[in-house]
N, C-alpha and C positions, 0 to 999 in steps of 0.2 A: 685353543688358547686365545684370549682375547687381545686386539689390538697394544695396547697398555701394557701388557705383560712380559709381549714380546719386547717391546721398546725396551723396558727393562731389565730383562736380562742381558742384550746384547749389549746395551750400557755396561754391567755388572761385568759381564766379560771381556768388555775394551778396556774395564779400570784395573783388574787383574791383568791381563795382556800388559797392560804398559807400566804394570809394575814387573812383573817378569823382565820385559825391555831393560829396565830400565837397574832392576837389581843383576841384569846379566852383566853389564859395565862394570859393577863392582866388585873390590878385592873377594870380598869376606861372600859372594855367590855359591862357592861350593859348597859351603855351610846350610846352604838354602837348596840346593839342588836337588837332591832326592825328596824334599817336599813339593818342587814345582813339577817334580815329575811324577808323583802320585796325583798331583791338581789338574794336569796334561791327562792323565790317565780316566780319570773323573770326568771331564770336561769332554773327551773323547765317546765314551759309553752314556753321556748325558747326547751329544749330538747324532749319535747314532741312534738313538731311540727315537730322536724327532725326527728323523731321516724319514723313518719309517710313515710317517703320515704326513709330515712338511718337508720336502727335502732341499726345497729354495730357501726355506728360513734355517732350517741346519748347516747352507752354505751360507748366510750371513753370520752365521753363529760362529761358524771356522773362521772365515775371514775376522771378523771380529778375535779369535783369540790370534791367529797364525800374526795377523798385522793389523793391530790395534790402531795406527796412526792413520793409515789409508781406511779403514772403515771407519772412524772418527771423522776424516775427510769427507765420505760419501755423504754421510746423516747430515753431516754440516750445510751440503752444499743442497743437497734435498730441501733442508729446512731453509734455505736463503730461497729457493724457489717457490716454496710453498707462501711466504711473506710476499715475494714481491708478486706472486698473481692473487694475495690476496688484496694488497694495494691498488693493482689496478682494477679488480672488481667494484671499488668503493669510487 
């Protein structure tokens, strides 16, 4: 799987993560609850297959769903490093 791809997905599943988060707060969650734990179930059998040949990026993939805020956190802070050593190269 290409550089790009992976970025992508774990995007894809920090945005679900923190909708999950975020619909857990709400009254009307139960109503959603056996959907998000079919999505949990899915997302579980999707990271266990990549385990099997990347099992670093299947533990960003978790982290990404388990705690969407703190791996939004990492990328962020990655990507602040990545700019400022590309500033001082210039």
């Amino acid at each position: 799987m290409d550089a790009d791809l992976k970025t992508l997905l774990v995007e894809f599943v920090e945005k679900v993560g923190l909708l999950k988060k975020d619909m857990k707060q709400k009254p009307e969650f139960e109503r959603y609850e056996a959907r998000f734990l079919r999505i949990e179930q899915k997302f579980s059998s999707l990271a266990e297959s990549i385990a099997t040949n990347d099992p670093e990026y299947a533990k960003l993939l978790r982290r990404a769903w388990q705690m969407p805020g703190i791996s939004l956190a990492f990328r962020n802070a990655e990507h602040q490093k990545k700019l400022k050593s590309e500033r001082t190269e210039d």
